[in-house]
N, C-alpha and C positions, 0 to 999 in steps of 0.2 A: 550225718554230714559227710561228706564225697572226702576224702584225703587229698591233699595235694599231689599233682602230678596225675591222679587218675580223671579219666573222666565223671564228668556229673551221674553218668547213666551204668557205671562199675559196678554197683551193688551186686545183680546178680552175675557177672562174672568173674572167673576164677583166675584169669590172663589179660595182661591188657593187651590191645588190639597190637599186630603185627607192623613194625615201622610204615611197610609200601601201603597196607591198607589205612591206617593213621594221615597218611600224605594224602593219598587219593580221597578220604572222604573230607577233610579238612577244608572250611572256607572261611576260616576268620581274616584271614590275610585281601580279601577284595568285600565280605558281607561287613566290616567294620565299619565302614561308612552306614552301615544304618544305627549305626549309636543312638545317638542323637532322638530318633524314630522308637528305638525300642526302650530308652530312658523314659521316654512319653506314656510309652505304653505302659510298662512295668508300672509308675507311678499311680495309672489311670486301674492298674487290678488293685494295686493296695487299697484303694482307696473302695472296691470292690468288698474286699477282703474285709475292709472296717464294717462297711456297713451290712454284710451280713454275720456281723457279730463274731468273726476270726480273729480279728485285733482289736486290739485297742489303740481310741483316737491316739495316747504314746508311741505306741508302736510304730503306726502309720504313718507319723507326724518321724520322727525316727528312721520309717523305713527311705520315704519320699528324702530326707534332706540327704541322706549316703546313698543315693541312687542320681540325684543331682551331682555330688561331689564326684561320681566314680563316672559321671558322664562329663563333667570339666576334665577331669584328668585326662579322657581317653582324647578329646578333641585339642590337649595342650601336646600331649604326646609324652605324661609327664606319668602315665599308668602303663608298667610293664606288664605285659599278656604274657600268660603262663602258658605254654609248650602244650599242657593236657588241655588246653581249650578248643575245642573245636569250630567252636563259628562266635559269634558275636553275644549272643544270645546268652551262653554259657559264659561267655568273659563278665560279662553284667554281672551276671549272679553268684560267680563265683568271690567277684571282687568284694559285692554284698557281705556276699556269708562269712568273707574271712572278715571283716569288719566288724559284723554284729554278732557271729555265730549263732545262736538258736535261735533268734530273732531272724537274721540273714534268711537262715533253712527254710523260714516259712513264705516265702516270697514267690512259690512258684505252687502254692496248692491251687487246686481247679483251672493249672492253664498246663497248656502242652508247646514246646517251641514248633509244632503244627498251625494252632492258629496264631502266634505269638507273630512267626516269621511273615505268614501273609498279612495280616495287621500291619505290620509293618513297613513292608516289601508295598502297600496300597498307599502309606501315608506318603512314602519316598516318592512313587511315582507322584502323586497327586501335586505335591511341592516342583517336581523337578516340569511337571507339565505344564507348571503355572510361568517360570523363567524360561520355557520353549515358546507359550504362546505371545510372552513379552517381546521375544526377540524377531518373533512373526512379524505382530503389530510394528516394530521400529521396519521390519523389512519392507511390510507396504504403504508404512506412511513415507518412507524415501519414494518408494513408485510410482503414490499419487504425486509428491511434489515434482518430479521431472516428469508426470505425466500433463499433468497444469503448464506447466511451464513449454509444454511439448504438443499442444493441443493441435496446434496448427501444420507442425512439420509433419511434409510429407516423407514418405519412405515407399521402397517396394515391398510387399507383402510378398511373400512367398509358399510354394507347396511343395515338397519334392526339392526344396534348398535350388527352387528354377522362381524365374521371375512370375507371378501371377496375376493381380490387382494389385492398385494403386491406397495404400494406407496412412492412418500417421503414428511415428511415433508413440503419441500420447494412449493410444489405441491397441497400439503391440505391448505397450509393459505395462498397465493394465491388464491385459489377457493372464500375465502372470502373478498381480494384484488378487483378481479375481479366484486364480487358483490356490494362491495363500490362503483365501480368506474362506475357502471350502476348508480346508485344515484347520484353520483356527474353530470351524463348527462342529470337526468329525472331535478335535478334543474336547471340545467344551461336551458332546455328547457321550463321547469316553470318560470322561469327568463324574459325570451325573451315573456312570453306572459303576463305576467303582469305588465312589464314593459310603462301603458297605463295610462294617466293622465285622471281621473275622472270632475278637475275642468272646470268648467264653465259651467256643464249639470244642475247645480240647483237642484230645488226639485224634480223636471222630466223634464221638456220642454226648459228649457236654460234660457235666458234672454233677456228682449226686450233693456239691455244695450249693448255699442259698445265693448265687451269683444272677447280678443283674447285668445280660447283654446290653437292653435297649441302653441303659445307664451308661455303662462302657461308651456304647456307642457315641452319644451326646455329648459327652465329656472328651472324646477325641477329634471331635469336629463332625464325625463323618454324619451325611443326610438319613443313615440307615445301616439295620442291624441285619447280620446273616438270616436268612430263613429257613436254613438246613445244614446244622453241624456237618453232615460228610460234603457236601456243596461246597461249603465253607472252607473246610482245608482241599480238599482236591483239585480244584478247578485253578484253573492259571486264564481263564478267556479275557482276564484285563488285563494281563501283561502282553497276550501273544495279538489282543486290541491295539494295545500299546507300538508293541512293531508294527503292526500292520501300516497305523496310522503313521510312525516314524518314517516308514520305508514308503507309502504315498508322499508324502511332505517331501523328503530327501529327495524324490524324481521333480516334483516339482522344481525343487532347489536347483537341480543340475541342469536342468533346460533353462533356466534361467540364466546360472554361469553358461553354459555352451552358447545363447545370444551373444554373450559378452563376447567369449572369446572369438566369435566370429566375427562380431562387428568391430574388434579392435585387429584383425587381421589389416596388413599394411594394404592387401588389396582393395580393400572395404575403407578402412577408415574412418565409419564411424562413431566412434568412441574413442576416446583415450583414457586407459585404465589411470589413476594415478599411481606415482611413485611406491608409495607408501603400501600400496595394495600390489605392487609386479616387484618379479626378481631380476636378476642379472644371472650369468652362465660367467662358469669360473675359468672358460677359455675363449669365450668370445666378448670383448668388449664393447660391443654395442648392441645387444642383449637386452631388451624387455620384458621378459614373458607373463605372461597372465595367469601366473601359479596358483593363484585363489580360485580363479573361474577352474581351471583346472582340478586342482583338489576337489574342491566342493562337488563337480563333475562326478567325481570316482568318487564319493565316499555313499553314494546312491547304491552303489553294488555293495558294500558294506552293511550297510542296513537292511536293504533288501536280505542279505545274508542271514542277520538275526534273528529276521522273522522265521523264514525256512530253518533253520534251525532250531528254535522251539517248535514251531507245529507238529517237525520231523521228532523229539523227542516227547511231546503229550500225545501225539495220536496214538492209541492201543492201549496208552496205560487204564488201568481198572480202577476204580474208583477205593478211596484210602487213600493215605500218605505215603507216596515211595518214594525213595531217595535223589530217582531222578528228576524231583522238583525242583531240587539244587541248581540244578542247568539252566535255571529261570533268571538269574539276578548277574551275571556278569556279563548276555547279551542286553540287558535291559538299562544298566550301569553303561555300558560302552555305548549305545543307541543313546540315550539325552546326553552324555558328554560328549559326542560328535553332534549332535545337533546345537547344543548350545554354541559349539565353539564355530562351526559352519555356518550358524546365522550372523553371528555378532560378526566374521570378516566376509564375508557377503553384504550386509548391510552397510559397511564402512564401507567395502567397493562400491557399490552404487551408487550411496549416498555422496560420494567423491568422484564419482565418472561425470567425464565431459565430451557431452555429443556433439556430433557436428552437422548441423543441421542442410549448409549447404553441399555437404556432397551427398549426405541421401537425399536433398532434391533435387541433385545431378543424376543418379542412379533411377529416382521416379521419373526420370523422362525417357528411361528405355519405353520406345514404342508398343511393345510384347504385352504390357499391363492395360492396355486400353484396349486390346480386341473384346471382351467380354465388354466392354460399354459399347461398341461397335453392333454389334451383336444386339443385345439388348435395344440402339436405337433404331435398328431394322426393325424388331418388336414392334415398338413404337409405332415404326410408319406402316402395319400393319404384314410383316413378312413372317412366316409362322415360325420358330423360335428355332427347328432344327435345319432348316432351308437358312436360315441367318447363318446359323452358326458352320454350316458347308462355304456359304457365301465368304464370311470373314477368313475363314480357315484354307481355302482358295489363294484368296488374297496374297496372304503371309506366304504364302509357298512362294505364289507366284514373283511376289516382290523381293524374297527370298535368295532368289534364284537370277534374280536381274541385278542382285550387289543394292537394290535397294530397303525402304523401310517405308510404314504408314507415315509417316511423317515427310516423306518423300513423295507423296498424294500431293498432281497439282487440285487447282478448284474444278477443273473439266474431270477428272478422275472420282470427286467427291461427287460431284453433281451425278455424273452414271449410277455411283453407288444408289444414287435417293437420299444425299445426305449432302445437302451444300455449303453445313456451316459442321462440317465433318472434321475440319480443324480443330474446331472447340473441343471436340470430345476427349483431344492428347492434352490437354490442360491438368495439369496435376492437381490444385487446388480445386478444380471445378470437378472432378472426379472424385475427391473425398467428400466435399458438401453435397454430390449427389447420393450419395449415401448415407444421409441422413435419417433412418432408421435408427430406434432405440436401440442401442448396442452394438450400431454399426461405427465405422472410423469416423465419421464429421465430427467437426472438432465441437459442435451443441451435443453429441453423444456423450463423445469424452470428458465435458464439462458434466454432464446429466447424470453417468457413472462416477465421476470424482465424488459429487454429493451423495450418490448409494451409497460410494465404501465408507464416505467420513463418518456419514449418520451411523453406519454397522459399527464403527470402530469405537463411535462416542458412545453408542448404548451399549458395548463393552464394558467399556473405563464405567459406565455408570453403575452397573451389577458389579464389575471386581470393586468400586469403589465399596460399596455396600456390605459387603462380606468380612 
């Protein structure tokens, strides 16, 4: 049994470790949140342990209810952690064994805290990805409802943040609907592969004891057992998945807030963030600002950060356990706890913004958004597609240049064109209904996509109801 104050792994040393290396390999102070995750686990080897004939149902029965206790304590804040503890893992077990003593001691034969930790480290994410993809779904069922409700307003679409065609609303947030709801399939597909129970593969090579993986596995939830002890502990590709998929999401997120905060610019106007979602400025008293959109904005470079940062510390490494594994769990920790907290005031901001429909159908009547239907109706009357598009682009100079606009076209001006009812074309509503294309802006598109995402969102809810 390990003495107090030394570490678990003292035996064959003569010194204990040096204060600054003690500090630096030390991670119980951020890995302690997986308590919780490793109480599970622990529980799930004893039970290992019995049934290849290690323990007795006593013992087991014994070990499980002081591995419960010592995991209430740690989440009351009511179990002081000993100095020689190095990560969470060791807090567990040590708590055990000053409890039971010789009983305690045997709680750790045939595992190693190599596959112990990634068990682990897989259950946490799997939990934490499950309250990211809740917070998705609350984000794009806000979207589709002010997309429903928005089917019809028009707005100018843009490229290059310049005016381009003529869209609606319902149409533009949607677009961002649509990119949630990719995220919500890259997890569910990151889900199913890291859903792989790590225990029983040891420090690398497994155990010369009678331990059952698949059993483990089962009993922890997961869909499936390691297929290769060194696999098993080496590999980090669901965590650095994990970022990958965080840091796609999180761009998402931020073009989403950067809408916002454009459309709530006083030049624009359309949006008004609510209260409750904007700050004040501690020198100017008439102050609004859009600090969510904002934040949420930057926190894109953040995540993005994580990911590069583990790849940058797994690439080269050799297959085995090295210590720079470590580097895994406090980008991965900080990634779902900005996401969590980045969805849930995102989702309030939107779910609370109020658009103003008539000045983006002030803004859809800049003339500049109908040369491509222009264009296109030359097509029509048979003008070959890049002769239009000279023709139209002509035009705009020309009118350009005279202080005028297409809208400034008398009927003798449209008639020359080959287009007599050339008026109708700057019609806003009649320029969204002509684009009437599945997945284009008319507002039957928009209606026709509101029913894609619900259907996607309801057979969701109907697999997570199921689980």
């Amino acid at each position: 049994m390990s003495e107090p104050g030394r570490p678990l792994w003292s035996g064959r040393f003569s010194a204990p470790p040096a204060p600054e290396a003690w500090a630096l390999g030390r991670s119980l102070e951020f890995d302690v949140r997986l308590a919780p995750q490793d109480v599970r686990v622990s529980i799930v080897h004893v039970l290992g342990l019995r049934d290849a004939g290690l323990l007795t149902a006593e013992e087991a029965e014994t070990l499980e209810r002081t591995l419960r206790e010592v995991g209430e304590e740690i989440a009351s804040g009511r179990l002081v952690l000993d100095p020689a503890d190095e990560d969470v893992h060791s807090a567990i077990e040590r708590a055990v064994t000053l409890r039971l003593g010789d009983l305690g001691a045997k709680l750790h034969a045939g595992r190693s805290r190599n596959d112990l930790v990634v068990t682990d480290l897989r259950l946490w994410l799997l939990e934490a990805s499950g309250r990211i993809e809740e917070g998705i779904v609350r984000l794009v069922r806000s979207l589709v409802r002010h997309a429903r409700e928005h089917a019809e307003t028009v707005m100018p679409g843009t490229t290059h943040g310049r005016p381009a065609q003529p869209v609606t609303l319902g149409h533009h947030l949607l677009a961002h609907a649509w990119a949630l709801a990719r995220d919500l399939d890259r997890l569910r597909g990151w889900a199913g592969r890291t859903s792989v129970s790590a225990l029983g593969a040891g420090a690398l090579a497994t155990s010369t004891l009678r331990l059952d993986p698949g059993a483990a596995a089962r009993r922890l939830g997961f869909k499936d057992r390691f297929a290769n002890s060194i696999d098993a502990i080496s590999d980090r590709d669901f965590a650095q998945e994990f970022l990958a998929d965080a840091a796609i999401l999180g761009t998402h997120l931020s073009r989403l807030a950067a809408d916002l905060v454009r459309w709530s610019e006083e030049a624009l106007g359309w949006v008004e963030i609510d209260d409750a979602y904007a700050t004040g400025s501690s020198m100017m008293p008439h102050k609004r600002n859009p600090d969510v959109g904002e934040l949420v904005r930057a926190k894109a470079g953040r995540l993005t950060g994580h990911v590069v940062a583990l790849s940058s510390t797994l690439q080269g490494l050799p297959l085995g356990y090295h210590r720079d594994l470590q580097e895994d769990k406090e980008p991965l920790f900080d990634a779902a706890d900005t996401l969590e907290v980045v969805l849930a005031a995102l989702a309030g901001c939107v779910e609370t913004a109020r658009f103003r429909p008539e000045l983006m159908r002030r803004a859809a009547r800049h003339p500049d958004l109908y040369a491509t239907d222009l264009a296109e109706a030359l097509v029509v009357a048979g003008t070959p597609f890049r002769e239009a598009h000279r023709l139209v682009g002509e035009l705009i100079a020309r009118l350009e240049a005279e202080g005028r606009s297409l809208r400034d076209l008398s009927e003798r001006e449209w008639a020359e064109l080959g287009l007599p009812q050339g008026e109708e074309l700057l019609d806003p509503d009649r320029a969204v209904r002509a684009r009437g294309v599945s997945g284009g802006p008319s507002p039957a598109s928009v209606l026709g996509q509101i029913e894609t995402l619900e259907r996607m969102l309801a057979a969701r809810d109907g697999v997570s109801g199921g689980r």
